[in-house]
C-alpha positions, 0 to 999 in steps of 0.5 A: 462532511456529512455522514451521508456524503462520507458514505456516497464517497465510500461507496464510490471509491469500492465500487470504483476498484471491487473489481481489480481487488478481487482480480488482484487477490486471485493472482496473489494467491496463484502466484502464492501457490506456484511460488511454493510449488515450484520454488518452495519445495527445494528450500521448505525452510525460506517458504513462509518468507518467499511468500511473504516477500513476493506479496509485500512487493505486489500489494506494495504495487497494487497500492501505488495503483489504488493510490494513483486512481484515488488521488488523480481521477477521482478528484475531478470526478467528485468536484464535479458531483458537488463535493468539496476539497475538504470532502474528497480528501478527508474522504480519501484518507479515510478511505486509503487509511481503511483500504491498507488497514483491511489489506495489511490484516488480509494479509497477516491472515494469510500468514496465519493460515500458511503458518498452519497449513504448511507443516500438514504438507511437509514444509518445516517452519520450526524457525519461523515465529510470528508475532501476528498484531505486530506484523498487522501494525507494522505492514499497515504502517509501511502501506500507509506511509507507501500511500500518502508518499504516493498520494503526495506524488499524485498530487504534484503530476495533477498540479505541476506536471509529470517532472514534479512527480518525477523529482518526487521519485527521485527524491524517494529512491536516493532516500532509501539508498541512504540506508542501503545495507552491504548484505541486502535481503530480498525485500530490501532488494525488491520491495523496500520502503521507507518503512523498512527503515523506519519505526511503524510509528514513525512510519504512521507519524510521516505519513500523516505529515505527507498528508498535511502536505497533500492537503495543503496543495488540494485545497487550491487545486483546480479542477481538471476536465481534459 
């Protein structure tokens, strides 16, 4: 791929979702606020991880969306302005790769901020520690590895149809019940991946391998126009 090509394609994919991740990042932070007003205040001591729960489950949505453009509409739209398979996907991957890098460090700033903001208002965080590079590895890694199963469901609607997809989900749902605990917190309630019960590590090494597989079902994928 061209550097100038990787460059249109990068561009097309920003300015295809700048909108909605502004949009998006404005209602996290209202929610974020209304969370700790309104339910922050009776548990000060559970504030940093109610925020920081109700985000992971919203951004782990907001992804599944940007996944489902990217991989869905965006295909056919860019065969058609003469790039190749090859192009697109790599241009994709790179492009979700960099999008869940950006957005995992947004927010585990996020983090940072409230983690020194919310004691100046009275919130005690004493309990609370943060080892900041290892939460950056480790959301980037449950995102990634959210994107590519999402990229790979995508995939399978595009080629074989909704049941494909669906099966994919089913799949997705009984392997994480596999690991469900007696004693669940809220973000293995609420916004549990695979990642939650994996290694980030692991977590990257299975998002790649799901990658291998999107590509080899792209590669002789026709062009949809209807």
């Amino acid at each position: 791929m061209s550097m100038r090509a990787f460059r249109n394609q990068m561009a097309f994919h920003w300015h295809e979702n700048r909108k909605r991740l502004f949009v998006f990042g404005a209602i996290l932070l209202l929610l974020d606020i209304w969370l700790l007003a309104g339910y922050g205040i009776y548990e000060p001591e559970n504030a940093m991880a109610l925020v920081a729960n109700n985000n992971f489950f919203a951004i782990s949505i907001f992804i599944v969306l940007i996944t489902y453009i990217t991989a869905a509409n965006s295909f056919p739209l860019l065969l058609g302005s003469g790039y190749t398979r090859k192009q697109y996907f790599w241009g994709s991957l790179a492009y979700l790769g960099a999008f869940n890098l950006a957005i995992s460090l947004a927010q585990t700033l996020l983090t940072l901020v409230l983690k020194q903001l919310l004691p100046l208002l009275g919130f005690n965080l004493d309990e609370y520690i943060i080892s900041f590079g290892r939460m950056w590895y480790s959301l980037f890694a449950a995102y990634f590895l959210l994107a590519m199963l999402f990229f790979l469901l995508s995939t399978l609607m595009y080629r074989y149809g909704f049941l494909w997809g669906a099966g994919l989900i089913a799949v997705y749902i009984l392997g994480l019940n596999v690991f469900r605990t007696n004693n669940p917190t809220l973000i293995d309630a609420t916004a549990r991946t695979l990642a939650d019960v994996l290694a980030p590590h692991y977590a990257i090494a299975a998002s790649l391998a799901t990658a291998l597989i999107c590509w080899l079902l792209y590669r002789s994928a026709e062009v949809k126009t209807s």
